[in-house]
N, C-alpha and C positions, 0 to 999 in steps of 0.2 A: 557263811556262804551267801545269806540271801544280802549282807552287809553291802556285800562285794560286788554282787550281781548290780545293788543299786546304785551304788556307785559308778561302778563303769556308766551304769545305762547314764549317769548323770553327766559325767565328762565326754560319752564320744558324740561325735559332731549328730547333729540332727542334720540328716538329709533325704527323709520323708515325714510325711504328714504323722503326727500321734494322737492320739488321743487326746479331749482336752487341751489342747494346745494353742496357747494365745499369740503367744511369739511368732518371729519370723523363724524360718529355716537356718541354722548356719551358712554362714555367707562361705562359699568356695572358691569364689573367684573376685577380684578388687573391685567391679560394677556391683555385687549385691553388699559385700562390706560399704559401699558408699552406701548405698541405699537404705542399711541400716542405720548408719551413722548419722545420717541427714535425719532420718525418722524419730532416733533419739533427740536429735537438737532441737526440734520441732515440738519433742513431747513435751521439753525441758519449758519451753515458752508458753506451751498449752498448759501444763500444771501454776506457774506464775499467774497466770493470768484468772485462771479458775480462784486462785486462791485471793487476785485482790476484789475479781466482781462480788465472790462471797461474803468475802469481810466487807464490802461495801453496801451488799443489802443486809447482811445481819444488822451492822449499823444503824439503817436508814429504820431496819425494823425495832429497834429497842429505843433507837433516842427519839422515832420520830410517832412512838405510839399514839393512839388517840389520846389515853387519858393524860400523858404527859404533856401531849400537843392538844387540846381540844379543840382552838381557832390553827387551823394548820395557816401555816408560812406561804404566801404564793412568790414565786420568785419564774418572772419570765423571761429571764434575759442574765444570761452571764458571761460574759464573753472570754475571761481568765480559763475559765473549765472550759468552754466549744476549743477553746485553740489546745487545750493541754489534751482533749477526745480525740483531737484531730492528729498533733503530732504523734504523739505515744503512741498508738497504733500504726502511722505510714512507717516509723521507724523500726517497730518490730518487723512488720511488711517487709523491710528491706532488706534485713540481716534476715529472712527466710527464705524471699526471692532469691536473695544473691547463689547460697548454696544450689538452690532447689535448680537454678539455670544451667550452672557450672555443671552438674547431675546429667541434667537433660541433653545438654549436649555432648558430654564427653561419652552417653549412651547413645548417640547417633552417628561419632566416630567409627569410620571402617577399617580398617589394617589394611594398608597398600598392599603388602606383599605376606599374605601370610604362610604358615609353612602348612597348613594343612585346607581344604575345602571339600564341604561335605552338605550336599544337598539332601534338603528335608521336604520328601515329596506328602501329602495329606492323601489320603483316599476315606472312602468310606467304608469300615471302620477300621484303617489301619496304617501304618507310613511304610513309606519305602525311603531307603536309604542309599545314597551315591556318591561313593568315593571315588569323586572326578580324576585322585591323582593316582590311583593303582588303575590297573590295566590288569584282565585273567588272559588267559592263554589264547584267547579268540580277537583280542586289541577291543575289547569292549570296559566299560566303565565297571567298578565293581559294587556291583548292585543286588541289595538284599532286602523283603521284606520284614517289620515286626509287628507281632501282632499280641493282645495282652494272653498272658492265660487263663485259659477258664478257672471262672471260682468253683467249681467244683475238680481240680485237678493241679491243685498250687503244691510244690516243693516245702518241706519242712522250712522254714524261714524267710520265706518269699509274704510280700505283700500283697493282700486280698486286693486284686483290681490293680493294680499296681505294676507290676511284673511281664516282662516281657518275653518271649522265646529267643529273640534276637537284640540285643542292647547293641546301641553304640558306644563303639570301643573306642578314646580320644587320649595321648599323650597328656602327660601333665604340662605344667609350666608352660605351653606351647600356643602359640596366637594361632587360632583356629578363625576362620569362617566359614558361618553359618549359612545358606542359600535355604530360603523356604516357597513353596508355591504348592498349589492343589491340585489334583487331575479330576475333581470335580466341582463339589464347593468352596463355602471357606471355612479355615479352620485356623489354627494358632499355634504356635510351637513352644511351650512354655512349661521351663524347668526352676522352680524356685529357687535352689541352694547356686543357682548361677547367674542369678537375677537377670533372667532372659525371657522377653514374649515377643515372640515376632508373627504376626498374624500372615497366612495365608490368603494372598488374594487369587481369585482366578483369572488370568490370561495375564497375571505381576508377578515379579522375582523378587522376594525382598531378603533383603541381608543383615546380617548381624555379625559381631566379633565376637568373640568369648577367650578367656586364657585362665584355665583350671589351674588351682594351686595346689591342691591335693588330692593324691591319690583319693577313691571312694568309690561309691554307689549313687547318683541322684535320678532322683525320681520326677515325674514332672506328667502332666495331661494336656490333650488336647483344651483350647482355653476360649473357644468360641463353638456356639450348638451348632453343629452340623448335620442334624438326622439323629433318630431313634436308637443309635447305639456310642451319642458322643461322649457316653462315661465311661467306653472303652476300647478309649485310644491313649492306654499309657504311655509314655517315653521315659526309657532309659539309658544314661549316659553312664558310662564307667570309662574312671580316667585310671589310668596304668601308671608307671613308669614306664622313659622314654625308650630305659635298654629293653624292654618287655613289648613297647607298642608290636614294632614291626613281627614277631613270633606271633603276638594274637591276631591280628590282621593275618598273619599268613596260615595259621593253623585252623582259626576258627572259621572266616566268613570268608576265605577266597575256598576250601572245599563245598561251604555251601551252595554257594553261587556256580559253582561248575557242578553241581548234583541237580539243581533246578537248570 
């Protein structure tokens, strides 16, 4: 059984923070897979490189010892090696710019028409959430607080600090955007397994895409110090299926919104 237990825990997606944990989150959406993928490619040329400067000072350190070398070598001018220092690095430069660009901007594309928008308001210490496109019975926006739960009052399998009363509920597969802004300070909207931050500015609207690929749980915190209680402002996003969105949206947070 506990074989079992390990196993699972080893195969299902990481989409909060563990313990000991050096890695990045499983990627849930195609922006945090690139952004892995770029990271490995990166590591790939940071391990090369480590491995020729070392073997180049072990080198310098064995053949060039004193008692081997007693009168050392002076050598002030080489110009074969300045040009070979110079290229070999702009050229690795290149082939890591190039990705790292491609990255950068396809994360500052917006989705002209997306099928869902949902405003992420900042307070302190809590968000409010606005589902520009439902309408409750009063023709107003459907608008919900969430706020984390106290660590003294967390559900069997809930995450300590982590965990919300109110998650946002988001269709799979679907081009979502994001709208963030504060109703006081700043703060940042930043959920890892979907490789999204979009920082809060006050009296600015900023926006972001996102398109979840799998159903799950992610986890995510406020990403900029806002006040005395910025370590509890978790956000959570749970993506459904799309035959399921519209019942949780109707079941769950249009009653609460007509209770408050």
């Amino acid at each position: 059984m506990i074989v079992l237990e390990c196993l699972f825990l080893t195969i299902a997606p990481c989409d909060a923070a563990e313990p000991w944990q050096l890695g990045s989150q499983d990627a849930a959406t195609p922006m945090m897979q690139g952004i892995i993928d770029l990271h490995h490619d990166i590591f790939f040329f940071l391990i090369l490189i480590f491995v020729f400067v070392s073997w180049i000072l072990v080198r310098a350190l064995w053949h060039f010892h004193y008692k081997k070398n007693p009168i050392p070598q002076r050598i002030v001018h080489g110009t074969t090696i300045e040009i070979l220092w110079t290229i070999f690095p702009s050229i690795i430069l290149m082939f890591i710019a190039i990705p790292s660009f491609a990255l950068l901007y396809s994360m500052d594309e917006v989705v002209v028409d997306p099928a869902i928008t949902i405003k992420a308001i900042g307070h302190q210490w809590y968000w409010t959430y606005e589902y520009s496109d439902y309408n409750s019975s009063d023709e107003q926006s459907l608008t919900f607080d969430s706020y984390t739960i106290p660590e003294d009052d967390p559900e069997l399998g809930q995450s300590r600090l982590l965990e919300v009363d109110n998650r946002v509920v988001v269709p799979e597969k679907t081009h979502l955007r994001i709208i963030v802004t504060p109703a006081d300070v700043p703060h940042s909207w930043a959920v890892p397994s979907l490789g999204v931050k979009c920082d809060a500015v006050p009296g600015r609207l900023n926006q972001t895409s996102i398109s979840v690929q799998r159903e799950g749980v992610y986890y995510g915190q406020c990403s900029e110090i806002c006040g005395t209680n910025h370590a509890f402002m978790p956000i959570v996003v749970e993506a459904v299926p799309r035959k399921d969105y519209g019942s949780r949206v109707s079941n769950q947070l249009i009653p609460k919104t007509g209770g408050a």
